[in-house]
C-alpha positions in Angstrom: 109.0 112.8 89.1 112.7 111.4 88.8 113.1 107.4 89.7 111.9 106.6 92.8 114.0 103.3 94.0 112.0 101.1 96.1 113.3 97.6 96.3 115.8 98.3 98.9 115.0 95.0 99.9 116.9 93.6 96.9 119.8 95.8 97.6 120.4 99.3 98.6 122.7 102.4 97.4 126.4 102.2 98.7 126.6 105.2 101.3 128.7 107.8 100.8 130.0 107.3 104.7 130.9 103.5 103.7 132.9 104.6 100.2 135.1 107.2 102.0 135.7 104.9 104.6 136.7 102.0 102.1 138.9 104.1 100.0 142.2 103.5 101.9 141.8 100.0 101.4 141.5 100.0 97.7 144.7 102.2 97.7 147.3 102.8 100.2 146.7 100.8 102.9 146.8 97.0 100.1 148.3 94.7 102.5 147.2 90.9 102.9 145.9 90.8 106.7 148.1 87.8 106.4 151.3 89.0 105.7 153.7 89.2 109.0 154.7 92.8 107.9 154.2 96.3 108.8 151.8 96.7 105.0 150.0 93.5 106.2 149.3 94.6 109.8 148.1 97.6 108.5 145.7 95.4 106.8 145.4 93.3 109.9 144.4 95.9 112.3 141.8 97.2 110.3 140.1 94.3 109.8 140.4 93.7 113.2 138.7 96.7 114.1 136.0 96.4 111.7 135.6 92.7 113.2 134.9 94.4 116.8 132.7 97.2 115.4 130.5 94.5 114.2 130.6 92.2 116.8 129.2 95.3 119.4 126.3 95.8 117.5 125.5 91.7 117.4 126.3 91.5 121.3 128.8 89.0 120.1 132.7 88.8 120.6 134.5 89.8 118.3 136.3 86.0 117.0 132.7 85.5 116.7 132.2 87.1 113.4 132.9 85.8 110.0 133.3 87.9 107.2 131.8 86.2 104.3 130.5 86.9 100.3 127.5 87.8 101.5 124.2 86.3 103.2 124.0 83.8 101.0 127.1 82.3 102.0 126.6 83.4 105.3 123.1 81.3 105.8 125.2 78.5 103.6 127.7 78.6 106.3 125.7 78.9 110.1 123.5 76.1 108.2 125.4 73.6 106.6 128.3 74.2 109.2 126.8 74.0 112.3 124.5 70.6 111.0 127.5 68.7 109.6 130.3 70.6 112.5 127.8 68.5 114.7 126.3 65.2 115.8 123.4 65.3 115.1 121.7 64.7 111.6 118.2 67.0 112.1 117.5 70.4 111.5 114.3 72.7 111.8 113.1 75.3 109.7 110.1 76.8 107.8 108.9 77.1 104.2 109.0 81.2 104.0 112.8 80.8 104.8 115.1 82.4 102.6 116.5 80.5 99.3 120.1 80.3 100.6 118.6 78.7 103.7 116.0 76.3 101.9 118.7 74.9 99.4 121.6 74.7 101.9 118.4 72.3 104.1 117.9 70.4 100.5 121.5 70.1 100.4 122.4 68.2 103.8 119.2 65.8 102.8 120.3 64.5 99.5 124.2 64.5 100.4 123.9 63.7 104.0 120.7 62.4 105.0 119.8 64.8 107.4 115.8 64.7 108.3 114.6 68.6 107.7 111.1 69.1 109.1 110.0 72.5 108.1 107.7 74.0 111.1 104.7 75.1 109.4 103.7 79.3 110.1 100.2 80.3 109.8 98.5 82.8 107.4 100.1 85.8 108.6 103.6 84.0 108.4 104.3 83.3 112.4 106.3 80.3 113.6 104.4 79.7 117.1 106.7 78.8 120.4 104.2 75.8 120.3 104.9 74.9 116.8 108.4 75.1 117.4 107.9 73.0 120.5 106.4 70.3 118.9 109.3 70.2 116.0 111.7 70.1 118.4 110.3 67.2 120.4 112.7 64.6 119.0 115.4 67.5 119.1 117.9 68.6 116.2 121.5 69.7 115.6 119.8 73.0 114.6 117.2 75.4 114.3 117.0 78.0 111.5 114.6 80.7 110.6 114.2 84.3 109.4 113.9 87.2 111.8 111.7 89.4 109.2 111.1 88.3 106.1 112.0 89.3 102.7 109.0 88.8 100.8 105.9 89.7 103.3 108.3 91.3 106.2 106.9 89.0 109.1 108.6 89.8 112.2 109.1 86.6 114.3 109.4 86.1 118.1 112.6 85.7 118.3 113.1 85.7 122.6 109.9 83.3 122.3 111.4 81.0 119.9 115.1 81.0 121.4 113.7 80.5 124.6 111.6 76.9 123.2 114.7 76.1 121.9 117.2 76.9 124.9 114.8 74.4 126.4 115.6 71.7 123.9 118.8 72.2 123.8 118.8 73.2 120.3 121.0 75.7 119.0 119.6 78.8 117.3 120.7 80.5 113.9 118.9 83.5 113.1 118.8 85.4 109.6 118.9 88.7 110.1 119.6 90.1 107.2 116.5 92.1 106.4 115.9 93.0 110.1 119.3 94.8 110.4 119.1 98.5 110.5 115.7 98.1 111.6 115.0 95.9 114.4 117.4 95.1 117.4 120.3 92.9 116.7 121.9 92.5 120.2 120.3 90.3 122.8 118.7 88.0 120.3 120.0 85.0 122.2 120.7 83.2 119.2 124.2 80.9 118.6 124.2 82.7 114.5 123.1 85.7 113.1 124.0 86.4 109.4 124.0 89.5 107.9 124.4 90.6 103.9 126.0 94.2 103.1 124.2 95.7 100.4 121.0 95.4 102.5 122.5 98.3 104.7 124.7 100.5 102.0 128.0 98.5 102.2 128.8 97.0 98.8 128.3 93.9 97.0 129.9 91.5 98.0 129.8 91.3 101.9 128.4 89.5 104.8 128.8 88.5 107.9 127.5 84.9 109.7 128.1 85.9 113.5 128.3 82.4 114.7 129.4 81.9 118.9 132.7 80.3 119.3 131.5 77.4 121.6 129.4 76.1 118.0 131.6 73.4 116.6 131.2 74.6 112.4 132.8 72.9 109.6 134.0 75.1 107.1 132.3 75.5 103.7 135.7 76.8 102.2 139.2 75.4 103.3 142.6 76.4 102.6 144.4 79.2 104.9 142.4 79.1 107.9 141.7 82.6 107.9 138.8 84.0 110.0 139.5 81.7 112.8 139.5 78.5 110.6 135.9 79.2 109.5 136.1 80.5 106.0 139.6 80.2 104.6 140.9 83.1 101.8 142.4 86.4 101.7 140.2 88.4 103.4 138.5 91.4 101.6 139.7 93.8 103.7 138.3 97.0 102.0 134.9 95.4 101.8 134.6 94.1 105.8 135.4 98.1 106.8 132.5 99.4 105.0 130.2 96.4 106.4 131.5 98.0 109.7 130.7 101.5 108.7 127.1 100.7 107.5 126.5 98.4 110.2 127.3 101.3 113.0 125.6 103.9 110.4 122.4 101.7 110.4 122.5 101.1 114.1 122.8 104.3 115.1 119.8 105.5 112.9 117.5 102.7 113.6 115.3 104.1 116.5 114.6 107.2 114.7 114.2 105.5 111.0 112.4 102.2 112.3 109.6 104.7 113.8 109.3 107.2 110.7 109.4 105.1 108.0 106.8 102.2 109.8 104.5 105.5 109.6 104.7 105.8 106.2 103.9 102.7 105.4 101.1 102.1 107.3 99.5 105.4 105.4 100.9 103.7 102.2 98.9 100.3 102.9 96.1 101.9 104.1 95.6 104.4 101.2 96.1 101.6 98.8 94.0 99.4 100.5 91.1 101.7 100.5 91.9 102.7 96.7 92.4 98.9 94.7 89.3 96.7 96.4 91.4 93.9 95.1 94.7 94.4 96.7 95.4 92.1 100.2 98.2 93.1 101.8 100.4 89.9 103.0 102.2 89.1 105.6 101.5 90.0 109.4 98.9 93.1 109.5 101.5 94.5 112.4 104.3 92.6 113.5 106.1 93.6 110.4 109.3 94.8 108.8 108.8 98.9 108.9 110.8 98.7 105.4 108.0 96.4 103.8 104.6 96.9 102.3 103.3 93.8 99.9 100.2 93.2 98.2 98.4 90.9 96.0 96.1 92.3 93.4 93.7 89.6 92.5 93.0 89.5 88.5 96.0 91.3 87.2 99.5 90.2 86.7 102.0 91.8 89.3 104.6 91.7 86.5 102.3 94.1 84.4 101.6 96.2 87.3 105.7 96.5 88.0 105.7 97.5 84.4 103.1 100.5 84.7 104.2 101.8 88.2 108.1 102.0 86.3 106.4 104.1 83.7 105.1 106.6 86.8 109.0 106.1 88.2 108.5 104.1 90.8 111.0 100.7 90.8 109.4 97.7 93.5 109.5 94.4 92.7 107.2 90.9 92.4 109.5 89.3 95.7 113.0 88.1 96.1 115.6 89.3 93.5 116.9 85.5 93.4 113.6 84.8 91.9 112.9 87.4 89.6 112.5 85.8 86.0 111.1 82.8 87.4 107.2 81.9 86.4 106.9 79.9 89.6 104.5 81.8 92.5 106.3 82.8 95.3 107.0 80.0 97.9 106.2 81.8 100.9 103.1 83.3 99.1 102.1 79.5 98.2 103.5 78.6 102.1 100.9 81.2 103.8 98.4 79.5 101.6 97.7 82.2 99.3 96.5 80.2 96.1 99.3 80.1 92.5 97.2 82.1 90.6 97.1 84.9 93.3 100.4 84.4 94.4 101.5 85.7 90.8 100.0 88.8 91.4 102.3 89.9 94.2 103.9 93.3 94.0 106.3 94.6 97.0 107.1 97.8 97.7 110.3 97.8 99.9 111.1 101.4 101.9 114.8 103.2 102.1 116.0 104.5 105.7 116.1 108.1 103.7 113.1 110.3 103.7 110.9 110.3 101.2 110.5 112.2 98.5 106.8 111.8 97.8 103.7 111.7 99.9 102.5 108.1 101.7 99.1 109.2 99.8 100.2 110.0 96.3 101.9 106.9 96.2 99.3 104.8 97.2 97.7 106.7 93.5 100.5 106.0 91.8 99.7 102.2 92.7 96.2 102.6 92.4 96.2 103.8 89.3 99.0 101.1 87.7 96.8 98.5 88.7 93.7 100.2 87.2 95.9 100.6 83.8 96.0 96.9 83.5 92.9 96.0 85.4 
């Protein structure tokens, strides 16, 4: 069996659809957006359109969206911006959030004394409405969590929790970045939804923090005042079509992928379960990510186990790529109160929109027997 990729939740393939319709930007059509010339509105128009082509699937207007590095800088941005572009010196969030979002929180505490109270989730990884209530009693200048997350793919409530809130007159920034292209972006409700590129077969390099244009922000990056003041620099012009393209590509497969590839994976957990009396999978047993399948395999190192199931061709990973090296357990692992020394044993297996090449059942063997190699 040739190499069968499956940490598309670290990044995904570039798509053929998003290179072709990049390839006019990294020749031809060069201009800087910028420029008050007929090779600069070139430039201008494109990234305009790609602007509204992005805002339609977020339900957002279109000076709404700011085309950033990527999600990490997005969640830098809705975070940091919206706390210090207000008055207010509180923000909310949990401990399974994203490592962009959890340092930008460490951030405003140690530079700018903001109070960050991090809503505790249960076993499965749920923030409850009434847990969310409660943090919000003594309000804050924001509220920030993950729609499904990257390491267990936990689907949250997200009308539930906008709703709590709306009611506190919180604002609301959502991380969507592993949800998109699987779950429903428009109608969230929320104030900012960020969004990473190579999640969804755009390059590198490109993201997008959806933030409404009634949230005061402060910029992270000053100069220009390009995208509406909100991230100044010459604008990557090439990069912000194909986020467009893989954004409407993504969108318009979802329904159809969302529904296939869920199926898959719920034969996947199931045959594993049944085969490794040792795995647990984590994260919620249904309100889930269909893209993510993740396990713990007490007694064995999930490292080792990596390293067998990549001898069988099969690539997955231990959790987030932005910790991968590190010796420390997972912190949403350790967060849904999974002990270190089970935490370590994590292995995720993270699905492609793409059909797959292999049976739900044989790779649930392939698993089975990489654990039993190093058992």
């Amino acid at each position: 069996m040739s190499t069968l990729y499956l940490d598309n939740a670290a990044t995904s393939p570039v798509r053929p659809e998003v290179r072709e319709a990049m390839l006019p930007f990294l020749g031809e059509t060069f201009g800087n957006p910028s420029s008050h010339h007929a090779v600069g509105e070139a430039a201008a128009s494109a990234l305009d359109d790609a602007r509204a082509r992005v805002a339609q699937v977020l339900g957002m207007r279109r000076g709404d969206v700011v085309f950033c590095s990527g999600g990490t800088e997005a969640n830098n941005l809705a975070v940091k911006g919206i706390v210090l572009g207000s008055d207010g010196r509180r923000l909310v969030t949990t401990a399974i959030e994203h490592e962009s979002i959890l340092g930008s929180a460490d951030y405003l505490a140690r530079r700018h004394g903001v109070e960050v109270v991090h809503a505790p989730v249960d076993a499965n990884g749920v923030l409850s409405p009434s847990t969310l209530r409660e943090a919000l009693a003594e309000g804050a200048a924001l509220v920030s969590f993950g729609h499904g997350n990257n390491e267990v793919g936990t689907v949250q409530d997200v009308a539930a929790l906008v709703a709590v809130a709306r009611d506190a007159g919180v604002p609301v920034h959502v991380d969507a970045v592993q949800s998109a292209g699987w779950l429903p972006l428009h109608g969230l409700g929320a104030d900012a939804v960020t969004l990473s590129g190579h999640k969804l077969g755009a390059p590198k390099g490109i993201g997008v923090a959806g933030i409404r244009g009634r949230i005061p922000v402060e910029p992270l990056v000053h100069g220009g005042g390009q995208e509406r003041g909100r991230r100044s620099g010459t604008e990557n012009v090439a990069a912000a079509v194909g986020f467009a393209r893989a954004l409407e590509l993504a969108e318009a497969e979802r329904a159809e992928a969302s529904a296939r590839v869920a199926a898959f994976r719920d034969a996947f957990v199931a045959g594993v379960l049944s085969l490794v009396p040792s795995a647990r999978l984590t994260g919620h047993p249904t309100r889930r990510l269909p893209s993510v399948a993740g396990f713990t395999f007490a007694g064995v190192n999930g490292e080792t186990v990596l390293l067998e199931l990549e001898r069988r061709g099969v690539v997955g990973s231990s959790g987030a790529a932005c910790a991968a090296g590190s010796d420390e357990p997972s912190h949403v692992l350790l967060a849904l109160g999974i002990p270190p020394e089970v935490a370590r044993t994590s292995v995720r297996i993270t699905f492609p929109h793409r059909h797959m090449p292999v049976s739900a059942a044989e790779l649930a063997a392939l698993v089975a027997d990489s654990v039993a190699a190093v058992a």
